[in-house]
DSSP file (Angstrom, degrees, kcal/mol; ACC not computed):
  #  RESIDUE AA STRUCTURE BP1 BP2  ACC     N-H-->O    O-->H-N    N-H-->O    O-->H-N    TCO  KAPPA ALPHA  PHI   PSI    X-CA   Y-CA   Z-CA
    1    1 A X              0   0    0      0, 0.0     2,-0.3     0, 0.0    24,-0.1   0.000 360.0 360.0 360.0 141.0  185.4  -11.2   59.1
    2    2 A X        -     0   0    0     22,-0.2     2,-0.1     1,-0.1    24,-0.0  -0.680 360.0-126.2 -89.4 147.8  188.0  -10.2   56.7
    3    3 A X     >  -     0   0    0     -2,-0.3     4,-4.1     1,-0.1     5,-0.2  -0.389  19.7-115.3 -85.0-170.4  187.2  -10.0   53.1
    4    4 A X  H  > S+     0   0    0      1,-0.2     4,-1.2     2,-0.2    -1,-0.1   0.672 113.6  48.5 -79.6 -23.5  188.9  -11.6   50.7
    5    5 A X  H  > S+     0   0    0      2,-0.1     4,-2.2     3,-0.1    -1,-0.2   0.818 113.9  47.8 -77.4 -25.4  190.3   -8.6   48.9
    6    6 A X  H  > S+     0   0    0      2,-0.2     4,-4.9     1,-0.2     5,-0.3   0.863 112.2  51.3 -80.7 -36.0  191.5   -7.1   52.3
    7    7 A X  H  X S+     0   0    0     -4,-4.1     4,-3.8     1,-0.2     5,-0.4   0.992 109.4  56.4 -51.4 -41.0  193.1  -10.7   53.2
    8    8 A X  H  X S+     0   0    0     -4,-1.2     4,-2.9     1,-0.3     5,-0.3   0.950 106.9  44.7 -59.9 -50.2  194.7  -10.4   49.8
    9    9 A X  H  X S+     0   0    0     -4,-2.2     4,-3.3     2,-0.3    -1,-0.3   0.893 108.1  52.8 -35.8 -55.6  196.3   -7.4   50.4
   10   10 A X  H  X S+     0   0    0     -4,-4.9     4,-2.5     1,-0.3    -1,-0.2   0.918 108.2  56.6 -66.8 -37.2  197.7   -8.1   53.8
   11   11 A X  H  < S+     0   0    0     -4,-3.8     5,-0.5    -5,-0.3    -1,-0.3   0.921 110.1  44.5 -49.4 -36.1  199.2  -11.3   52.0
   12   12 A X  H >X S+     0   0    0     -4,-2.9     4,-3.4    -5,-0.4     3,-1.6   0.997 110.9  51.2 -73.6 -45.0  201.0   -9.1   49.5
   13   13 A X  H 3X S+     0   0    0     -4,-3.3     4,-1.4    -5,-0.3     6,-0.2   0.938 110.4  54.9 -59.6 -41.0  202.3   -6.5   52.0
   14   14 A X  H 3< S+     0   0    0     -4,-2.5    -1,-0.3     2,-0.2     5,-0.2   0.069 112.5  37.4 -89.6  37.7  203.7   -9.4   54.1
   15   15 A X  H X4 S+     0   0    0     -3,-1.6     3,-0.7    -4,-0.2    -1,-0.2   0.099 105.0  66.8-121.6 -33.6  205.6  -10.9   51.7
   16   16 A X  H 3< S+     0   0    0     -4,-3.4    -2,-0.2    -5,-0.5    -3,-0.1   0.866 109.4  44.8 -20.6 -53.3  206.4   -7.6   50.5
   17   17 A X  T 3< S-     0   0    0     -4,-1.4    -1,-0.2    -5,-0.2    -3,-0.1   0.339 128.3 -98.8-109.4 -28.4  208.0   -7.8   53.8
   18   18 A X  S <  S+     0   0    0     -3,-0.7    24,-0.6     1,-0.1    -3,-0.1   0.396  84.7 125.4 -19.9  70.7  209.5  -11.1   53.6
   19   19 A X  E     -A   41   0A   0     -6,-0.2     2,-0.2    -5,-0.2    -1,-0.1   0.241  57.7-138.2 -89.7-162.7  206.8  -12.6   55.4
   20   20 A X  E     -A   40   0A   0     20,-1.2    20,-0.8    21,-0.1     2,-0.5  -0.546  20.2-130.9-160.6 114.4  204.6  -15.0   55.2
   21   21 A X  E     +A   39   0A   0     -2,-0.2    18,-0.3    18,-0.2     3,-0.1  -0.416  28.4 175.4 -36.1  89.4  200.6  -14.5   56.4
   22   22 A X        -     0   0    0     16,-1.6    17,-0.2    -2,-0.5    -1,-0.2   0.971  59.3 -31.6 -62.9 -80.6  200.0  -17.6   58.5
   23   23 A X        -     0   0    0     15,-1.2     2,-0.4    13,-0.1    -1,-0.2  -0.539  43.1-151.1-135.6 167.7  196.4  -16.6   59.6
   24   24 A X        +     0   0    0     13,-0.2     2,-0.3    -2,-0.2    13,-0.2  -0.816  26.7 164.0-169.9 127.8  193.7  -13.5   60.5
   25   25 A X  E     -B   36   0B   0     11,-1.1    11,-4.1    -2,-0.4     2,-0.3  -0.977  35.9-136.8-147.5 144.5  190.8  -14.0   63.0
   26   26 A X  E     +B   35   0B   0     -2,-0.3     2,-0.3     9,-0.2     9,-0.2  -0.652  31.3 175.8 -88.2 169.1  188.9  -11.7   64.6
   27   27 A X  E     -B   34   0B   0      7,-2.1     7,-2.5    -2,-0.3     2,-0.6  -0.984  21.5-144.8-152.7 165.5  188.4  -12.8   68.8
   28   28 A X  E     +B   33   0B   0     -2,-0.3     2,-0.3     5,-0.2     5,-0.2  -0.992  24.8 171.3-132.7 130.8  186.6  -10.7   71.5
   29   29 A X        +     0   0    0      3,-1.2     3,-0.2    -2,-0.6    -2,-0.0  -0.849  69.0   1.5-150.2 128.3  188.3  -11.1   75.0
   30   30 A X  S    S-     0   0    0     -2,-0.3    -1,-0.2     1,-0.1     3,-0.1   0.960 129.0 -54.2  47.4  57.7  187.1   -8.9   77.5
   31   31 A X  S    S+     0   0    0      1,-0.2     2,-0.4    -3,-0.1    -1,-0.1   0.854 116.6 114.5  40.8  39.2  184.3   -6.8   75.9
   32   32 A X        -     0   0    0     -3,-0.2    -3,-1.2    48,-0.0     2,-0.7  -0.985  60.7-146.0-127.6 159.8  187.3   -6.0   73.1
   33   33 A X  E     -B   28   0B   0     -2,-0.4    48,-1.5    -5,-0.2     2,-0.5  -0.720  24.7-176.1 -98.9 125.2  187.4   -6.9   69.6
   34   34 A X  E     -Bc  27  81B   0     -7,-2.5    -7,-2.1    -2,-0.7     2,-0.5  -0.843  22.6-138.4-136.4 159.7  191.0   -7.5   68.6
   35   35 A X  E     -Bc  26  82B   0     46,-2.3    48,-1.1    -2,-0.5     2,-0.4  -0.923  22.4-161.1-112.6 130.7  192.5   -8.4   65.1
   36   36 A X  E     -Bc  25  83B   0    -11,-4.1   -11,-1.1    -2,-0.5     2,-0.8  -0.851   9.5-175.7-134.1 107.2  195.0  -11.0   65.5
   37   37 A X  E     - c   0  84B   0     46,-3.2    48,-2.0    -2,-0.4     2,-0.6  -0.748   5.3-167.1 -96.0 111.9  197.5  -11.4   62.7
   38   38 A X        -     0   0    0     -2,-0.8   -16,-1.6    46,-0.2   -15,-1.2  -0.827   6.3-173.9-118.1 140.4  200.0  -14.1   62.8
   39   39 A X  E     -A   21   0A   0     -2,-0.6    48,-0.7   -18,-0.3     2,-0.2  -0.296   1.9-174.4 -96.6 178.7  203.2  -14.2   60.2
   40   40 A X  E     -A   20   0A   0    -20,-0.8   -20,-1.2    46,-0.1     2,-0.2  -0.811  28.9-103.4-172.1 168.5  205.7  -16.7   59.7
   41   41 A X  E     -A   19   0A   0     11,-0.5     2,-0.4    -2,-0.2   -22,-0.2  -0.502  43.3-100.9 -97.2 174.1  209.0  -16.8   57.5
   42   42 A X        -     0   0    0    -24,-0.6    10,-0.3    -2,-0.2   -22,-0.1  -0.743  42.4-111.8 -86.0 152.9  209.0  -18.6   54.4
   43   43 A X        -     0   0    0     -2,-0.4    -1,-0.1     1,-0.1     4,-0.1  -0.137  18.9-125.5 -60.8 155.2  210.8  -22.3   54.8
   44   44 A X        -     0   0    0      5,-0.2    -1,-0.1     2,-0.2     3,-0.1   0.870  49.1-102.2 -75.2 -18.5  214.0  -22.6   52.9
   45   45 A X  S    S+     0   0    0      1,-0.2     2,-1.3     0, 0.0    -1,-0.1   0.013  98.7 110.2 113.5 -28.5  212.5  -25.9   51.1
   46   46 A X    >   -     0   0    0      1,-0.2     3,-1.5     4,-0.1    -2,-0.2  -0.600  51.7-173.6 -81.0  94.9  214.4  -27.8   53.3
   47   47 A X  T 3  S+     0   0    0     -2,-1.3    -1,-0.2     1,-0.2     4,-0.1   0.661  78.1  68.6 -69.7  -4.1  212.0  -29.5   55.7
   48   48 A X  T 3  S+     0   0    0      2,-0.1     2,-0.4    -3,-0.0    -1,-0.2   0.627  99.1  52.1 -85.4 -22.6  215.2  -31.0   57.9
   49   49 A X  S <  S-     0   0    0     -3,-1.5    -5,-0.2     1,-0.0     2,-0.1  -0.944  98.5-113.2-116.7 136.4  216.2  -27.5   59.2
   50   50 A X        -     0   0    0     -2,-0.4    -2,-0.1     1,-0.2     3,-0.1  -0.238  32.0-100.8 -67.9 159.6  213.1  -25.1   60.9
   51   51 A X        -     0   0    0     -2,-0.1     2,-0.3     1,-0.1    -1,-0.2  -0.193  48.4 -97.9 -76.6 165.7  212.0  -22.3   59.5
   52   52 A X        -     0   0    0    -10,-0.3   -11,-0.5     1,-0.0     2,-0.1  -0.663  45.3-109.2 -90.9 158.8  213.6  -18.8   61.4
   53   53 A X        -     0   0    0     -2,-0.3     2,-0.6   -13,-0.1   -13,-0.1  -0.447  22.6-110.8 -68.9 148.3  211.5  -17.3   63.9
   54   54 A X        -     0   0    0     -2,-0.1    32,-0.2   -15,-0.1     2,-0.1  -0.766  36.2-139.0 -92.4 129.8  209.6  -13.9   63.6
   55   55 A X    >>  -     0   0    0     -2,-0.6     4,-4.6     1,-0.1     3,-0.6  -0.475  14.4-119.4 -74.2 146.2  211.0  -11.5   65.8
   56   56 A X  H 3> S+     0   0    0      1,-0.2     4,-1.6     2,-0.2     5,-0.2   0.881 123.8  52.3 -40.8 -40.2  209.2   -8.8   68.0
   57   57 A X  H 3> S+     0   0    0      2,-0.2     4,-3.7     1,-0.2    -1,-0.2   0.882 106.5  60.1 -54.2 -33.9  210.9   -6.2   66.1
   58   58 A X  H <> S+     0   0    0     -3,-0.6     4,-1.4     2,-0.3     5,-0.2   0.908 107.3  43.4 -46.6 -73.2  209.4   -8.2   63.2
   59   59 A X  H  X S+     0   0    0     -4,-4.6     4,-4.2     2,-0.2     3,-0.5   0.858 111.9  50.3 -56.2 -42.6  206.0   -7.7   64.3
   60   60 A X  H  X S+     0   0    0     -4,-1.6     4,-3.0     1,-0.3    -2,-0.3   0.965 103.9  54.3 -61.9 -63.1  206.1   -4.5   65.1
   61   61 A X  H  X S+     0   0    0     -4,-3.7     4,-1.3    -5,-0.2    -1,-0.3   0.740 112.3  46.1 -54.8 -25.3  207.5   -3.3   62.3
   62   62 A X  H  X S+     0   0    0     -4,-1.4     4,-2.3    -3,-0.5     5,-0.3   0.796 106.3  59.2 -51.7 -40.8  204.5   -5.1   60.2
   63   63 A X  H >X S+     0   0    0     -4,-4.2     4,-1.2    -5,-0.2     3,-0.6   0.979 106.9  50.1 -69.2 -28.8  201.8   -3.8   62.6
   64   64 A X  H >< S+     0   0    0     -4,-3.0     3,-1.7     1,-0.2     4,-0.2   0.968 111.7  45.7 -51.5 -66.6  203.3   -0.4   61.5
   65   65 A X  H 3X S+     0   0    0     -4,-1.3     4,-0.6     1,-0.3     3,-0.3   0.660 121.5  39.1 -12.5 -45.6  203.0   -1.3   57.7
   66   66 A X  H <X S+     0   0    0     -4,-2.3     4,-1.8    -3,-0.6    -1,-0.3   0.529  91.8  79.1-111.8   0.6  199.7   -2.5   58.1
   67   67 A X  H << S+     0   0    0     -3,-1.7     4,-0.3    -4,-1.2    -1,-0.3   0.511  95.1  49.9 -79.4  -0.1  198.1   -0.3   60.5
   68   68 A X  H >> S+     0   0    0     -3,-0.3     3,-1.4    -4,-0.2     4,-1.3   0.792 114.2  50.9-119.8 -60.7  197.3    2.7   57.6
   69   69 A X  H 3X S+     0   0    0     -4,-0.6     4,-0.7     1,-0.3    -2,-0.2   0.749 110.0  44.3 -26.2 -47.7  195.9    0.0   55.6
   70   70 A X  H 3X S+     0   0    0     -4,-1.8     4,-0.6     1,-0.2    -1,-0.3   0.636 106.2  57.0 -52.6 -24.4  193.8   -1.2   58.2
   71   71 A X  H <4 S+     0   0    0     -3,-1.4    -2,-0.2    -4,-0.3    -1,-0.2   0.650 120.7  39.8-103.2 -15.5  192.4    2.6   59.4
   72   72 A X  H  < S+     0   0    0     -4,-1.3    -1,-0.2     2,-0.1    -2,-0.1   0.704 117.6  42.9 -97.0 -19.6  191.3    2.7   55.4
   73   73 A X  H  < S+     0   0    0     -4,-0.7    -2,-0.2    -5,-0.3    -3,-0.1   0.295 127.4  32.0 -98.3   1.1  190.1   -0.6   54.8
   74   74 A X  S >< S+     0   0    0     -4,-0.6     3,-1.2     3,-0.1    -3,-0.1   0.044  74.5 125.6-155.4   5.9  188.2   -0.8   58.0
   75   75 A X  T 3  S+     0   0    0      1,-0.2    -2,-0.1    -4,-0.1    -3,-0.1   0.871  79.2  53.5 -40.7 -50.3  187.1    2.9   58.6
   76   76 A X  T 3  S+     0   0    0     -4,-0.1    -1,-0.2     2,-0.0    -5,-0.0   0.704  94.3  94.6 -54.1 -25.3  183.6    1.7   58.9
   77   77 A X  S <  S-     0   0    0     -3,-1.2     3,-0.1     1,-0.2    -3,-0.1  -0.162  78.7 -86.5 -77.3 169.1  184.2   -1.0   61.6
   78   78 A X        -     0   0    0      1,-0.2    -1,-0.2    -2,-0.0     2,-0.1   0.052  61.2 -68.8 -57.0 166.9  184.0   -1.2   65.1
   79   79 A X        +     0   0    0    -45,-0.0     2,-0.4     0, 0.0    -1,-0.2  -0.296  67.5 174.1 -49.6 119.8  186.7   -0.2   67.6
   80   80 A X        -     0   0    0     -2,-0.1   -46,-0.2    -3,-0.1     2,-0.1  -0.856  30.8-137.2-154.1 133.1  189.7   -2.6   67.5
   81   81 A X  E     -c   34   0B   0    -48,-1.5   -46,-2.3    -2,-0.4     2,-0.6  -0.374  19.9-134.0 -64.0 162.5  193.0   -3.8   68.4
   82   82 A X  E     -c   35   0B   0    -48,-0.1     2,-0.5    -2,-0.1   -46,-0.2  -0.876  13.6-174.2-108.3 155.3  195.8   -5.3   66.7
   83   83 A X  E     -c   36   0B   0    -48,-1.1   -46,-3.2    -2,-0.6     2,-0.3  -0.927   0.9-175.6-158.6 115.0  197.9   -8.1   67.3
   84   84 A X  E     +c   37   0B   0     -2,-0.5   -46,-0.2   -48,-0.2     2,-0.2  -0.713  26.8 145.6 -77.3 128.9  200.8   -9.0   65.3
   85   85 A X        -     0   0    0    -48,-2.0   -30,-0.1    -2,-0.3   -29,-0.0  -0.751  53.4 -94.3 168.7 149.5  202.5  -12.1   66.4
   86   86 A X        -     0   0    0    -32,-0.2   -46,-0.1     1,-0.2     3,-0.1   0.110  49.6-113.1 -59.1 173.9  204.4  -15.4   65.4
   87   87 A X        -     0   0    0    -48,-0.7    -1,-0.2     1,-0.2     5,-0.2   0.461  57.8-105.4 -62.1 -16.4  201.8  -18.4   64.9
   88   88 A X        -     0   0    0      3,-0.1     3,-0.2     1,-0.1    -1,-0.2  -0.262  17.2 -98.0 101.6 168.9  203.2  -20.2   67.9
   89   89 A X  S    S+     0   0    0      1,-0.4     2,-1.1    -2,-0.1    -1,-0.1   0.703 125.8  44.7 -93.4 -41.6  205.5  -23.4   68.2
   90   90 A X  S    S+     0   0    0     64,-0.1    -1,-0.4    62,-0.1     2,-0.2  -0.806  87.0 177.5-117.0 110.5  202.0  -25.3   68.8
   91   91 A X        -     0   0    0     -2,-1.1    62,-1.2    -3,-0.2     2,-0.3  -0.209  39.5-119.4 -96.8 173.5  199.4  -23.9   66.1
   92   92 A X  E     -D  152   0C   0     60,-0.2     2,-0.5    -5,-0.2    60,-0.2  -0.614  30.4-158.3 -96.9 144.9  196.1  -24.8   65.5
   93   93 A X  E     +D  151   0C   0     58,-2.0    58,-0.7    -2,-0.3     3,-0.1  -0.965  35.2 144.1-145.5 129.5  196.4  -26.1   61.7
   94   94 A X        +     0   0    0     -2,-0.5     2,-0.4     1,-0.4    -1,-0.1   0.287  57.7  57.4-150.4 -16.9  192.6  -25.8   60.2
   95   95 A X  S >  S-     0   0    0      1,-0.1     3,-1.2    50,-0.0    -1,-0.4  -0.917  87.3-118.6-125.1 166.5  193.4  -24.7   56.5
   96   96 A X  T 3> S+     0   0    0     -2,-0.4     4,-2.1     1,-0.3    -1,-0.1   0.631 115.7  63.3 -76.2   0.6  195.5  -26.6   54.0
   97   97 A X  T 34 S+     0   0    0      2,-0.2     4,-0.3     1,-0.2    -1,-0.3   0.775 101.0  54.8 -81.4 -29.6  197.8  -23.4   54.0
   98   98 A X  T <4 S+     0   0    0     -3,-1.2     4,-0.2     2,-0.2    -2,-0.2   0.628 105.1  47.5 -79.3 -21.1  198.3  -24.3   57.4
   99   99 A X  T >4 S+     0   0    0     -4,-0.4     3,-2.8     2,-0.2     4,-0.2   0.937 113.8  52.5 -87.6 -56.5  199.5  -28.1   56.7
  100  100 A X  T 3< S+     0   0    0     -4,-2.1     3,-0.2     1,-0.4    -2,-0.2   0.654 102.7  49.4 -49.9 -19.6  201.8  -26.8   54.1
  101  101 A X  T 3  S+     0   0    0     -4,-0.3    -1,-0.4     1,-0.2    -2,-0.2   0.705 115.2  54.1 -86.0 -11.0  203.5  -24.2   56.1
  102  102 A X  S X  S+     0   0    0     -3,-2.8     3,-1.4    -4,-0.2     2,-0.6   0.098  72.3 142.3-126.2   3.5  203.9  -27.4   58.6
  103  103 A X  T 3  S+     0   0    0      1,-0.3    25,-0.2    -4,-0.2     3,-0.1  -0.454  70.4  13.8 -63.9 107.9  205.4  -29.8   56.3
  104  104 A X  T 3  S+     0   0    0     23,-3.2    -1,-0.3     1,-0.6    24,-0.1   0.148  99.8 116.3  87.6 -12.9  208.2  -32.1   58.2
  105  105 A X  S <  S-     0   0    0     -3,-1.4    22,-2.6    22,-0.1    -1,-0.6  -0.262  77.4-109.7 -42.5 168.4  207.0  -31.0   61.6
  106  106 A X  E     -FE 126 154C   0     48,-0.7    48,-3.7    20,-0.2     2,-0.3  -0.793  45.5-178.8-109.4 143.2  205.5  -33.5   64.0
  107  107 A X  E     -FE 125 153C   0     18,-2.5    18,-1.9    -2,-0.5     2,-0.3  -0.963  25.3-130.7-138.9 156.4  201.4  -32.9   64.4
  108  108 A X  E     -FE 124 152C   0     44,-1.3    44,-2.0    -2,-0.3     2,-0.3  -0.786  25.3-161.6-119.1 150.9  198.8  -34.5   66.3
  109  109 A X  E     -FE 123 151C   0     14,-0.9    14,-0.8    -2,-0.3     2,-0.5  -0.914   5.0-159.4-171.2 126.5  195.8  -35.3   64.4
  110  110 A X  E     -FE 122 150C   0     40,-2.5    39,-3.0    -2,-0.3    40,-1.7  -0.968  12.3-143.4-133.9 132.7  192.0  -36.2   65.7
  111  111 A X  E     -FE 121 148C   0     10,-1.6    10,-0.7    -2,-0.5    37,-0.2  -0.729  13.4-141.4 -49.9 108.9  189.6  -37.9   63.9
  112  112 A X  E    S+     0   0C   0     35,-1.7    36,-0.1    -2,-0.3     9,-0.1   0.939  85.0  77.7 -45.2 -47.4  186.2  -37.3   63.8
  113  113 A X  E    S-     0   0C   0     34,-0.4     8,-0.7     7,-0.1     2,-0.4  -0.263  79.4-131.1 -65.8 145.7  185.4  -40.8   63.7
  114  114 A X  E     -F  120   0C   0      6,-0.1     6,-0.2     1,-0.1     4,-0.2  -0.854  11.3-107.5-107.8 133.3  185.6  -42.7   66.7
  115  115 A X  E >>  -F  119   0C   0      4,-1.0     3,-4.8    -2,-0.4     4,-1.1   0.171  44.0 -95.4 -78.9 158.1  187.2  -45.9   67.9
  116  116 A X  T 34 S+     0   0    0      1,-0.3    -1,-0.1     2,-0.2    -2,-0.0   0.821 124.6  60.7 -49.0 -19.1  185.4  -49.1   68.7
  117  117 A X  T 34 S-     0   0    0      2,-0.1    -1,-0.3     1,-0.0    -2,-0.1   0.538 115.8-111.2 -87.3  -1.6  185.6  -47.7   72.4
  118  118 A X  T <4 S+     0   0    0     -3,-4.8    -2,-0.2     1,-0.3    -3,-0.1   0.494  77.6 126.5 100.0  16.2  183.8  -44.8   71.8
  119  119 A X  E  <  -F  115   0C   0     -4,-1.1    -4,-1.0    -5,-0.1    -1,-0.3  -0.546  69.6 -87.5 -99.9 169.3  187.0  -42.5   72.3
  120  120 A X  E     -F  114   0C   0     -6,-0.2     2,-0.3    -3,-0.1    -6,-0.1  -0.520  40.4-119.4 -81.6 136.9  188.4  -39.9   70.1
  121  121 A X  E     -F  111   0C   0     -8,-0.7   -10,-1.6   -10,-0.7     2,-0.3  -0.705  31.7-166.1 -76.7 139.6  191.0  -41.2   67.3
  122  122 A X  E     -F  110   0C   0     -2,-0.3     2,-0.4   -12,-0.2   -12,-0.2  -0.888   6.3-176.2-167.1  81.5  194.8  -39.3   67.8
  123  123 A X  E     -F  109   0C   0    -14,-0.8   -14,-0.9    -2,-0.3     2,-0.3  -0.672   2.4-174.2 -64.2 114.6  197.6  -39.6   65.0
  124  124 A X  E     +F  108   0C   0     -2,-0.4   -16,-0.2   -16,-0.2     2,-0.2  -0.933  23.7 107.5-121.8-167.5  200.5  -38.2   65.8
  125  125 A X  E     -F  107   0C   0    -18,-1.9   -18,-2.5    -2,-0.3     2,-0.3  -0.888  68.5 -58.3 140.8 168.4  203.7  -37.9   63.0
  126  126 A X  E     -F  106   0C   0     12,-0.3    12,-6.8    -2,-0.2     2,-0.5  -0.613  49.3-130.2 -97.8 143.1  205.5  -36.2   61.1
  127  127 A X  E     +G  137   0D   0    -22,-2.6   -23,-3.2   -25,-0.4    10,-0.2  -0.846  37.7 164.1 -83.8 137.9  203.5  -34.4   58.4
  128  128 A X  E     +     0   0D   0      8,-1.5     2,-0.3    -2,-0.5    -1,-0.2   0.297  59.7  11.8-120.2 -18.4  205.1  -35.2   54.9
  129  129 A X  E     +G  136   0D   0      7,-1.6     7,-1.7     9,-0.0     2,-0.3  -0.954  60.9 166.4-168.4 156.4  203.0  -34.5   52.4
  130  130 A X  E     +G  135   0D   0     -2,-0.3     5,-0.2     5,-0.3   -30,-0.1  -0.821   4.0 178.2-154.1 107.6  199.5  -32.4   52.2
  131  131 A X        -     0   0    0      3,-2.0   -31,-0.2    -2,-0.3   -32,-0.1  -0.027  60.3 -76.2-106.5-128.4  197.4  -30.9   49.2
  132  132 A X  S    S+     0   0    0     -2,-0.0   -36,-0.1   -35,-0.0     3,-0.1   0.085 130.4  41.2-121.2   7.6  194.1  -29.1   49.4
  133  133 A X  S    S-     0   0    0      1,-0.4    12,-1.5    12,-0.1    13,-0.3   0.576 123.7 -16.0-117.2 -41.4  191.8  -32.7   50.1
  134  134 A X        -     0   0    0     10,-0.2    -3,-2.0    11,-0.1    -1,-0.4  -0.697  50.1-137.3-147.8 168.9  194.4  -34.6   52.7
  135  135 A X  E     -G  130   0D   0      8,-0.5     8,-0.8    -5,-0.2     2,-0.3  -0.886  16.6-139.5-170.8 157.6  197.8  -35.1   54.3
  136  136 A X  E     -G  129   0D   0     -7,-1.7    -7,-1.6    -2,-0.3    -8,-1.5  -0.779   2.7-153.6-143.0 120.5  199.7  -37.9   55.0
  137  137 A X  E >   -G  127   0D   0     -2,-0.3     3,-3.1   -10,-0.2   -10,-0.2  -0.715  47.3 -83.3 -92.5 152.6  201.7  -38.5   58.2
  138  138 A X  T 3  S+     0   0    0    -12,-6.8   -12,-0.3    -2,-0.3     3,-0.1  -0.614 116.6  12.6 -59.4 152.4  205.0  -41.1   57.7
  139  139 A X  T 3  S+     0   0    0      1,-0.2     2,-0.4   -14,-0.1    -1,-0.2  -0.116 110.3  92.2  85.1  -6.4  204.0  -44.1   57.9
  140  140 A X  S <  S-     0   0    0     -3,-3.1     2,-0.9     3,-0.0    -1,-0.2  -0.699  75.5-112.3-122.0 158.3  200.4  -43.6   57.8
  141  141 A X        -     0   0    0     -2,-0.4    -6,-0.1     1,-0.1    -3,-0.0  -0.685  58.7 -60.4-100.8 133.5  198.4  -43.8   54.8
  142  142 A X        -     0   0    0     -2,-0.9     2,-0.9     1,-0.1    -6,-0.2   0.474  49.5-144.6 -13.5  96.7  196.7  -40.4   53.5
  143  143 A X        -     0   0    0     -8,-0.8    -8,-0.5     1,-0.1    -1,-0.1  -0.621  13.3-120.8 -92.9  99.3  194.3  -38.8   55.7
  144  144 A X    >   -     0   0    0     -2,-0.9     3,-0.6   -10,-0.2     4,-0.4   0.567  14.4-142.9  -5.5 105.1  190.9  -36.8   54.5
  145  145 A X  G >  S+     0   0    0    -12,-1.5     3,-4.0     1,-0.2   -11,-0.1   0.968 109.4  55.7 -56.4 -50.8  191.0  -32.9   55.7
  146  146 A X  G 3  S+     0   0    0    -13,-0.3    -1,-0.2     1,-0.2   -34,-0.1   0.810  95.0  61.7 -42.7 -23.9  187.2  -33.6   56.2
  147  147 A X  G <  S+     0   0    0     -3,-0.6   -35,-1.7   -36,-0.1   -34,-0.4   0.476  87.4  95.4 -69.3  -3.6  188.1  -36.5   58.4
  148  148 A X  E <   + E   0 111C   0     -3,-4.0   -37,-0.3    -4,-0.4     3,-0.1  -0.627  35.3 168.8 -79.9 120.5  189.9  -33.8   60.9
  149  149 A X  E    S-     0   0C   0    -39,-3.0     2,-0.2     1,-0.4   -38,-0.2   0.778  81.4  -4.9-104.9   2.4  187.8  -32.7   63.6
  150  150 A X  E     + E   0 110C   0    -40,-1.7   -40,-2.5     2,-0.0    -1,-0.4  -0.930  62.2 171.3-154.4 160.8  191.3  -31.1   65.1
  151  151 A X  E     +DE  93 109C   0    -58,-0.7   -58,-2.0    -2,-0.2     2,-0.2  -0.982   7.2 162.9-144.2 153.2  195.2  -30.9   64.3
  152  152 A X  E     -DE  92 108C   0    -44,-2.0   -44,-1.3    -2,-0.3     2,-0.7  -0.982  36.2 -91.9-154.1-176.0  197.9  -29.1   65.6
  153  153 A X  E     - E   0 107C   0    -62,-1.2     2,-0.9    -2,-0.2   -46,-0.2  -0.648  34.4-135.5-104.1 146.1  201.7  -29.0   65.7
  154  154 A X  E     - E   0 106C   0    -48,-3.7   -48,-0.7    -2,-0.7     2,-0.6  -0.706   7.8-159.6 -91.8 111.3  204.0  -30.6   68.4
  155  155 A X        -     0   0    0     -2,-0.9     2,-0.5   -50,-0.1   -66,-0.0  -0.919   3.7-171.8-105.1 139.0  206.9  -29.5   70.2
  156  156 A X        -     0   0    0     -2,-0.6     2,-0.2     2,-0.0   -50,-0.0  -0.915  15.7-156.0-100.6 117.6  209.0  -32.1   71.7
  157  157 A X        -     0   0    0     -2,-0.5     2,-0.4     2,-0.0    -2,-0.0  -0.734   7.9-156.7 -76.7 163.9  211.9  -30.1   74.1
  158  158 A X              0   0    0     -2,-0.2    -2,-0.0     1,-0.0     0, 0.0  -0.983 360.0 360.0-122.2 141.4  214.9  -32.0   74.7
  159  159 A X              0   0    0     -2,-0.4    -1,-0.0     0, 0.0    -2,-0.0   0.407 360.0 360.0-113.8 360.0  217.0  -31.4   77.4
């Protein structure tokens, strides 16, 4: 787990950068322990146009940045990789920093609670508005973050 001072850091440096810290989890896959950091740009404000992509060069050039930070802030820890990399076109969204970055995408939304059929309940919509209790797809009226038991975002391709 990171702490909260180290998370803070890596937020400054990647904005520094002009990044924006989506996430940090640790995962173990194959008997290694890997640090998986994912950036994003910031949105223009304009929720009608998508945010720009983070490039491989992108990444790389942060995991440089942040790798002499890590080897001091993390001297004590086990053995680990890093991994840099965009958030994905279809995230996981689990904190309300994650609905915000996600604002005017379309997301799929499950409910803990379950329908009179016993089945899992499945919003999907464009997210439009979000604070730190809920977020509200159009059309739908404001829905509890405790009420999630998962969301993520949807890409639609068109051909």
């Amino acid at each position: 787990m990171i702490d909260l001072a180290l998370e803070s850091q890596i937020t400054n440096l990647a904005e520094s950068m002009g990044f924006v810290l989506y996430d940090i989890v640790w995962v173990k896959e194959n008997e290694q322990n890997i640090l998986r950091v994912s950036l994003t740009k910031p949105h223009n404000g304009d929720t009608n146009t998508p945010r720009d992509s983070i490039t491989l060069d992108e990444c790389a050039l942060f995991s440089t940045a942040l790798s002499p930070l890590l080897d001091v802030a993390l001297e004590q820890s086990h053995a680990y990789h890093l991994e840099v990399s965009s958030p994905g076109l279809e995230r996981t969204l689990k904190k309300p920093k994650h609905f915000a970055l996600s604002l005017g995408e379309e997301v799929s939304v499950v409910l803990k609670e379950k329908s009179t059929e016993g089945k899992n309940v499945a919003i999907e919509g464009v997210l439009c508005a979000c604070d730190e209790e809920s977020i509200t797809l159009e059309g739908h009226t404001p829905i509890p973050l405790a009420q999630i038991k998962k969301a993520k975002t949807i890409f639609r391709f068109y051909a």
